[in-house]
N, C-alpha and C positions, 0 to 999 in steps of 0.2 A: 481622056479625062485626067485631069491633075488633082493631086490632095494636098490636103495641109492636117497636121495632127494636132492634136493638143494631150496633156494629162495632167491629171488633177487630183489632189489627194481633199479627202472629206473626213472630218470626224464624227463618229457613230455621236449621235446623243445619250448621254447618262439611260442606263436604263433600270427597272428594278425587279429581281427576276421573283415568280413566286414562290413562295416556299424558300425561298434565297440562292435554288440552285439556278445553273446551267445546262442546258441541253445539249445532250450528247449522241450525236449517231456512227453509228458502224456503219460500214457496207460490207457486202456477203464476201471483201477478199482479205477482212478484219481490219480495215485501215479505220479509225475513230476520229471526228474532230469535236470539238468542243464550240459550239455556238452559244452567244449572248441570242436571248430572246428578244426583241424589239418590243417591249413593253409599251413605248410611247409611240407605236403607229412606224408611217411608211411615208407619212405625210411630208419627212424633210427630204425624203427619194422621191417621189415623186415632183417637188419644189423643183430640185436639183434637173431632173430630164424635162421638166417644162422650160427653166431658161435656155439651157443649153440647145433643147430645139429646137427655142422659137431662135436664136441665132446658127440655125443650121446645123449643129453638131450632131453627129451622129455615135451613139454607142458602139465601141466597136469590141471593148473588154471591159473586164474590173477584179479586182483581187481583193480580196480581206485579210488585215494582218492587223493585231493589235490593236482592234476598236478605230481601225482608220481603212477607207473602201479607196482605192487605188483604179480611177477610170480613165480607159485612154479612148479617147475621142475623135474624129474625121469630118471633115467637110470638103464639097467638093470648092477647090481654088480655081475661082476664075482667070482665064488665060486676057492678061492683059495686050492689049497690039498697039500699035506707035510709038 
């Protein structure tokens, strides 16, 4: 089976947090990160893996950095003959 990749960068939508903070988690080895709360839903992620499926891509990663989600994508390539 052969692949084809693709990546794609997305921007978060404006969100507005309550209270005006941010949320913040530790984990038990003290590492902290700071998360925007998705005030407006999940609805434009969701948008986002409907297209992408319905043309066969498949999630393979994604990263958060700076209000922008970083997804790298797979589908399988069809082997062409003649």
């Amino acid at each position: 089976m052969k692949w084809e990749y693709r990546v794609t960068v997305h921007h978060l939508p404006d969100v507005h947090f309550e209270g005006g903070e941010e949320v913040i988690q530790c984990d038990q080895s003290g590492l902290c990160f700071v998360h925007d709360a998705l005030g407006g839903g999940l609805e434009w992620l969701e948008e986002i893996f409907r297209e992408k499926g319905e043309d066969g891509w498949e999630l393979v990663q994604s990263g958060y950095h700076k209000r922008e989600l970083l997804c790298i994508w797979k589908r399988n390539r069809e082997t062409k003959t003649g």
